[in-house]
N, C-alpha and C positions, 0 to 999 in steps of 0.2 A: 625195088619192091613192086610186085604186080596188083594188080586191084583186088585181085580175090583176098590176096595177104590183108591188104590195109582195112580192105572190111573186116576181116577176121582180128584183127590188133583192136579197129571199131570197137566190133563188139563184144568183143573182151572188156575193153574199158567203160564201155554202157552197163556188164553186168556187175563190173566192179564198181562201180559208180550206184548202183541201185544195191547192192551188197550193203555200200558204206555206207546209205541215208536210209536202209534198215535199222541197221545196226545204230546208229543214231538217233533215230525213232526210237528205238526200244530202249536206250540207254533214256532218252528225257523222259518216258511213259516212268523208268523204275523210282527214276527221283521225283517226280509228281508225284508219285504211287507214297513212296518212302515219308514225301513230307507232311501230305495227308493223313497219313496214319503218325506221325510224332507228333502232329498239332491236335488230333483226334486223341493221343493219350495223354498230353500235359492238359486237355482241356477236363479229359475223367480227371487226373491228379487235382487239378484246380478243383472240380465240384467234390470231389473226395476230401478234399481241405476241407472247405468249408461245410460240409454232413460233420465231420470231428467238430469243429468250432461252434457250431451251433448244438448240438449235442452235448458239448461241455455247460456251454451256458444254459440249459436247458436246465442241469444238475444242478448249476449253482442254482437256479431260481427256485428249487426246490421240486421240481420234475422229474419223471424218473421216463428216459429215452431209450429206443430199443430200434438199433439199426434194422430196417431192414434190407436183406441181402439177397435178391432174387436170382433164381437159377432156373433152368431148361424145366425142373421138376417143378416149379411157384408157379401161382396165380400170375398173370402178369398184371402190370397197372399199379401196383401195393406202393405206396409212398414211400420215401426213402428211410423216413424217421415216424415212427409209433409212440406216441404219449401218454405215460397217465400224467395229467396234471391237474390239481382242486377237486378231484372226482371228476373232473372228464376225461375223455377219449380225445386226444388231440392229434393231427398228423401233419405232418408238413411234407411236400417235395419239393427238396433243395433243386433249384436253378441256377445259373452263374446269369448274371445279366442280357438280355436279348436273346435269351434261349425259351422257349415256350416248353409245357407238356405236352408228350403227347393225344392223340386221340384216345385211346384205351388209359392213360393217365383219367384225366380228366373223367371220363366218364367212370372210372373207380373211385373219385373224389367227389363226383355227384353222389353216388349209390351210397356212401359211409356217410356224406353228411343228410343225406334221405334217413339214413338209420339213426341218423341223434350224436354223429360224434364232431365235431369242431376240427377245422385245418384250411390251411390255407399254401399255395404256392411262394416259397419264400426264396429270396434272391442274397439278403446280405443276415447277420446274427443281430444283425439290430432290427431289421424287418421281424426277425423270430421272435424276438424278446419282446415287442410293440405288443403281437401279437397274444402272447402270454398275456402280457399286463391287462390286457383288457379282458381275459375272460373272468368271471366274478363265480 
């Protein structure tokens, strides 16, 4: 084999070689990619659980709950859950634990409670119900 050949066999197997840890890149990018978004939807399913469970308990306490369901067309910010309860305005945005509202949350939960209505950030249906009991 002459030298021009075995550079050429080279670098043939340098492109193969940078082909393959493409291609291996891109494969670990899809399942990082993949796992992020299954742990991003079981964590909606988990706060989507508990908007239902607190909302049920909401009923039994004699409240009447009214999901709300935001889309491209809504205000953004609107709490998840809208209350009448005892003659007030109550709202809650369900969190699941260690999760914060956002900025525009939050500052739509200034503005409602500026206007006279009652809520607060709630994390578990006991936290909800706490929070019920004490409005008079």
């Amino acid at each position: 084999m002459t030298t021009e050949a075995l550079y050429n066999t080279l670098d043939c197997a340098v492109y193969l070689w940078a082909a393959v840890c493409l291609w291996a890149a891109a494969c670990l990018l899809w399942i990082a990619q993949n796992i992020y978004l299954q742990r991003k939807d079981l964590t909606m399913a988990r706060e989507k659980l508990l908007v239902a469970h607190i909302k049920k308990a909401v009923e039994i306490q004699g409240g009447r709950p009214i999901k709300y369901h935001g889309s491209c067309y809504s205000e953004a910010g609107i709490p998840d859950l809208l209350i009448a309860f005892k003659g007030n305005f109550v709202f809650f945005e369900v969190k699941l634990p260690g999760e914060k509202p956002s900025a525009i949350q939050s500052a739509v939960m200034d503005e409602l409670k500026d206007a006279g209505a009652v809520g607060a950030v709630v994390y578990s249906v006991h936290e909800a119900i706490s929070f019920l009991q004490n409005i008079t």
